[in-house]
C-alpha positions in Angstrom: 31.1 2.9 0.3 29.0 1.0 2.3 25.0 1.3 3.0 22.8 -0.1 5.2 18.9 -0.2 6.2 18.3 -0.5 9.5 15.1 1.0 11.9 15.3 4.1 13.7 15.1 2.3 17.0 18.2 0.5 16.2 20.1 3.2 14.7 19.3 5.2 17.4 20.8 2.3 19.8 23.9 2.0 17.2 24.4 5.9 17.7 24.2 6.0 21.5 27.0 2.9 21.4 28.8 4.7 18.7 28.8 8.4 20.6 31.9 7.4 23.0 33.8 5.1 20.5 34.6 7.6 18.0 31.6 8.0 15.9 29.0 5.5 13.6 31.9 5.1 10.9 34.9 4.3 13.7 32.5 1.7 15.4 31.4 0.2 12.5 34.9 0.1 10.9 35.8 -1.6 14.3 32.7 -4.2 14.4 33.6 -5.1 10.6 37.5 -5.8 11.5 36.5 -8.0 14.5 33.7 -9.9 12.0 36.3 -10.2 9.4 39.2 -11.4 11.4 36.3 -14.1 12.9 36.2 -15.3 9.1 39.5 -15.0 8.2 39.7 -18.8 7.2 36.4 -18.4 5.2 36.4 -18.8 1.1 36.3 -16.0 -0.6 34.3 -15.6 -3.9 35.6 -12.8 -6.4 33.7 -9.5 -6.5 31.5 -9.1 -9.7 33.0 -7.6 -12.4 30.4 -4.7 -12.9 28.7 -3.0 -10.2 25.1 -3.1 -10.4 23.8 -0.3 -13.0 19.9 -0.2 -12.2 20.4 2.1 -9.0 19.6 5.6 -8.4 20.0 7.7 -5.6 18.6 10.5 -4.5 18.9 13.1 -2.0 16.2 14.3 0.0 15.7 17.5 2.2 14.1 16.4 5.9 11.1 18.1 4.9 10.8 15.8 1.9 11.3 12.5 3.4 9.3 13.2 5.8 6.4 13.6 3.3 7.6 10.5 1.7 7.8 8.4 4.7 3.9 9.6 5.5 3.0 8.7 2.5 4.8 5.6 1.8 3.2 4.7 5.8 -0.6 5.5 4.3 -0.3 2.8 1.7 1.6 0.7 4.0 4.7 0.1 1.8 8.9 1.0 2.7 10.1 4.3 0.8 11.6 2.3 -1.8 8.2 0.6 -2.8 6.7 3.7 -2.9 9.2 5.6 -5.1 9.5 3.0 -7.3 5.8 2.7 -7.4 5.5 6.5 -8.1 8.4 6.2 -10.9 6.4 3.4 -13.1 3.3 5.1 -12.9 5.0 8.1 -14.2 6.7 6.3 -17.3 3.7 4.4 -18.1 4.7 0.7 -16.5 2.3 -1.0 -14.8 3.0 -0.9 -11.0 1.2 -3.7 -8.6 -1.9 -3.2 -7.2 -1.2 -1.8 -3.8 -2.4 -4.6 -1.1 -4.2 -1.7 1.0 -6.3 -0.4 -1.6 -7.0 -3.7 -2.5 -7.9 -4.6 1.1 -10.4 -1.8 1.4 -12.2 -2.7 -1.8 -12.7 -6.3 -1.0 -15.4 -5.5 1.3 -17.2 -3.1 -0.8 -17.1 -5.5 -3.7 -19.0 -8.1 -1.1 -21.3 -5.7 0.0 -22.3 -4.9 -3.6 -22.7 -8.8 -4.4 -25.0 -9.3 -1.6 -26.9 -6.5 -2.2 -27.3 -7.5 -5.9 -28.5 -11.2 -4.7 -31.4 -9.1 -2.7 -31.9 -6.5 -5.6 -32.7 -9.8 -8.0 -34.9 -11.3 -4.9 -36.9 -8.2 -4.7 -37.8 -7.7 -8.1 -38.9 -11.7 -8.7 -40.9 -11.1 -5.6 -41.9 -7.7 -7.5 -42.8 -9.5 -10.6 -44.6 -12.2 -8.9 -46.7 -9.5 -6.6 -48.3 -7.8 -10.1 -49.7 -11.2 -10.9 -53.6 -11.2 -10.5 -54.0 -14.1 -8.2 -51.0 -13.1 -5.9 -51.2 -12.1 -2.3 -47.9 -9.8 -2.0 -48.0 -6.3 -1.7 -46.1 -4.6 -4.4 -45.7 -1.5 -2.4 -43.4 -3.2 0.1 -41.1 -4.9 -2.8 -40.8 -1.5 -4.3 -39.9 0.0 -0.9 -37.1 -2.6 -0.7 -36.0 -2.1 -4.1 -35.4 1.6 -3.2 -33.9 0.6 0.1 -31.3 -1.2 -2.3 -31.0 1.3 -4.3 -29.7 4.5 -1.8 -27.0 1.0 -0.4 -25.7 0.7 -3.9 -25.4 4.6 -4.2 -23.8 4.5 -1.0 -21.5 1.6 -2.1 -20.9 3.0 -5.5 -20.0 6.2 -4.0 -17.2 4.4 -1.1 -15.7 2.7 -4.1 -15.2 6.0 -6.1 -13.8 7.2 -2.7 -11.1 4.0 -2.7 -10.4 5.0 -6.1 -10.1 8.6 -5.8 -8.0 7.6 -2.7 -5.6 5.9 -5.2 -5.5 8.7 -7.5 -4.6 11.2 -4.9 -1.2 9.2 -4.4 -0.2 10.4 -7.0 -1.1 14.1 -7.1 1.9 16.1 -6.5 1.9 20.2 -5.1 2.8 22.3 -7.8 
């Protein structure tokens, strides 16, 4: 038994070559005896002992890998990273951060710094306004400062949207 990963484009190529030479398995039987007979001379190393024991397969209807590609495409990641991502969640390991959830935070995290920096600008200026001998108008710091406010709400809320986003990867239909 032999498997192999390869695009669609090129599969698709290797099955138009392979249509009028028999079939994928005669052409590839065929392409293997000409690479082997190339390396014939070649030293060989022995096979392992025990074949590898941390693999599981699974077989999929269309309809469900075509769900799982989708979704494994929205987080940017191969089916295998997504499955296995989807199997440690669900027994409790930690899985990585995935790096397009973390790309859409990264922003938002700025956005709140900055607007923090202001928020601690506008209430010095605030503080300094309800002095006696001071010339600013408090009305306009407090207008700011509510300004701020409704950008962190927004900014609050996008974040909870990220992470709700993550969450929903998840979610299974019953």
């Amino acid at each position: 038994m032999l498997t192999v990963r390869v695009d669609r484009a090129t599969l698709a190529a290797f099955d138009a070559l392979a249509e009028g030479r028999g079939g994928r398995s005669a052409l590839l039987r065929s392409m293997l005896d000409q690479a082997m007979s190339r390396v014939a001379d070649a030293p060989r190393l022995a096979p392992r002992a025990e074949p590898e024991s941390n693999r599981v397969r699974i077989s999929l209807t269309d309809a469900e890998l075509a769900v799982l590609d989708a979704r494994a495409a929205k987080r940017g990641i191969d089916r295998a990273g997504w499955i296995k991502a989807l199997v440690r969640r669900h027994i409790g390991l930690k899985g990585h951060v995935d790096d397009g959830l973390r790309d859409a935070l990264a922003p938002i995290r700025m956005q709140l710094q900055r607007i923090g920096r202001n928020l601690n600008q506008a209430m010095k200026a605030g503080n300094a306004a309800m002095m006696a001998d001071s010339g600013l108008q408090i009305e306009r710091e407090l207008g700011r400062i509510i300004e701020m406010r409704g950008e962190i709400n927004e900014q609050v809320a996008a974040l909870g949207d990220a992470l709700r986003g993550d969450a929903s990867f998840w979610q299974v239909a019953d």
